[in-house]
N, C-alpha and C positions, 0 to 999 in steps of 0.2 A: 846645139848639142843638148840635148835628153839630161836632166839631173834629178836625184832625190835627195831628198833631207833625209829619209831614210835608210838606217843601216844595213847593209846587206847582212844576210842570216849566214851566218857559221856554223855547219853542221856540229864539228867537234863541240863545241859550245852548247847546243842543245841538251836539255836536260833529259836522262836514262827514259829510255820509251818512246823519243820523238826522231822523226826522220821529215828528211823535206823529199817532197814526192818530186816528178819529173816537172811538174806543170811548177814548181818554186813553192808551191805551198806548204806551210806544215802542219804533219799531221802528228798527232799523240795518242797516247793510253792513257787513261786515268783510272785511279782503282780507288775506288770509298775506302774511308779509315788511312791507317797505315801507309805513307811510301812502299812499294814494293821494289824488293832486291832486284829480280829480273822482271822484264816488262812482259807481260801476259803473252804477246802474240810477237812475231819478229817481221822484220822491215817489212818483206816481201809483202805478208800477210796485212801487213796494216798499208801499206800501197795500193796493193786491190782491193781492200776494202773502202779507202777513201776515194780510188777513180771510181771502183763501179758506183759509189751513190752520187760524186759528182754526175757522173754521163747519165743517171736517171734523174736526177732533179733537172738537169738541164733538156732534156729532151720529153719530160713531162710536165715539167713547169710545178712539180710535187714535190715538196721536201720532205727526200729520205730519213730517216734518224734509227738509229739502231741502239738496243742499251743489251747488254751482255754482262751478267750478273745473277745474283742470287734475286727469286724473284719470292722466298718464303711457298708456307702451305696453301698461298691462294694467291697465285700468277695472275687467275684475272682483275683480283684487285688490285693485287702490286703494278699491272701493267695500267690500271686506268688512275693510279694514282702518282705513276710517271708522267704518264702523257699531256699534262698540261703544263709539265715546267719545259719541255722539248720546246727547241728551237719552231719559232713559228709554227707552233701547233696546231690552229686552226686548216692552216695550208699542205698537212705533213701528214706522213704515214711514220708510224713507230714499229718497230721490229722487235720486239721484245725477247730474249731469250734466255731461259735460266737452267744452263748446262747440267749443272747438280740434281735439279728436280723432272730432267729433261722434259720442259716445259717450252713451248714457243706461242705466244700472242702477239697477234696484230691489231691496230687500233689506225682509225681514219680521222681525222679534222673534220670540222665541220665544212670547211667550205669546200673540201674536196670530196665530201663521205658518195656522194653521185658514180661520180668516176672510179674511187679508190672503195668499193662496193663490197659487200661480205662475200660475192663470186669472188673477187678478185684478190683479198685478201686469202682466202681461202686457196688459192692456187697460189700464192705465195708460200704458204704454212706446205702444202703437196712436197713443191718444189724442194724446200728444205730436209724434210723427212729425211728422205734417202740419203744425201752426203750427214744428217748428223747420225744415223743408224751406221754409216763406216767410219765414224766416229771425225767427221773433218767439219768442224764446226765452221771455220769462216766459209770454206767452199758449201755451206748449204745457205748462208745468210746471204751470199751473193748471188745462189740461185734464187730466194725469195728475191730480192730485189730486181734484179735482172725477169723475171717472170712477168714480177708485177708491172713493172715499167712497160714492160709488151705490151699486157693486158690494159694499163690504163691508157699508153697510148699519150700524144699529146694535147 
């Protein structure tokens, strides 16, 4: 028989903002500064958010990462000035988005920058356009990713 030292996760128990997805894992919200009273995005939203970037990291061998936030009056610096505290950044695409300024940047790792290419980011930035223009922010960050993951391919 199968055992962990580890404790099973109780949902109740999880702190405001976090849900455990289908596959066990969990996933959360974070917001800079302040706790916030309600969690930015609700379960549903933050499920498809965290399977679509599992199913492209795992089927691109690319690590997705997404920041959703104020990105200031210069998005491209704020997003190159993210990009290297992201999880395995060299390997990883950044999705950058700053709703307020409707701003969206993409940035590539070096060891992927080949495959994860400015065509390709660029059809990710496309893809999004249109769901954040009817105002459906996660459904356009899922089409960049979902896009991109085609286009890079494994």
């Amino acid at each position: 028989m199968a055992g962990s030292k580890w404790p099973a996760v109780v949902e109740a128990d999880l702190p405001h903002g976090y849900a455990i997805t289908p596959s066990g894992r969990v996933s959360g919200v974070h917001e800079a500064g302040d706790v916030f009273k309600e969690a930015p995005f609700n379960d549903e939203e933050r499920l498809t958010m965290d399977n679509v970037l599992t199913e492209a990291t795992r089927a691109t061998k690319v690590r997705f990462n997404v920041y959703i936030g104020d990105l200031g009056e210069d998005p491209a610096a704020a997003a190159d000035a993210i990009f290297p505290g992201t999880p395995e950044a060299a390997h990883s695409v950044l999705i950058a988005v700053s709703p307020n300024e409707k701003a969206i940047e993409v940035r590539s790792g070096r060891a992927v920058a080949d495959r994860a290419n400015d065509r390709v980011c660029q059809l990710g930035v496309t893809a999004a356009l249109s769901s954040f223009r009817q105002g459906q922010l996660i459904d356009g960050v899922v089409s960049a990713v979902r896009v991109m993951a085609a286009a890079i391919g494994r």
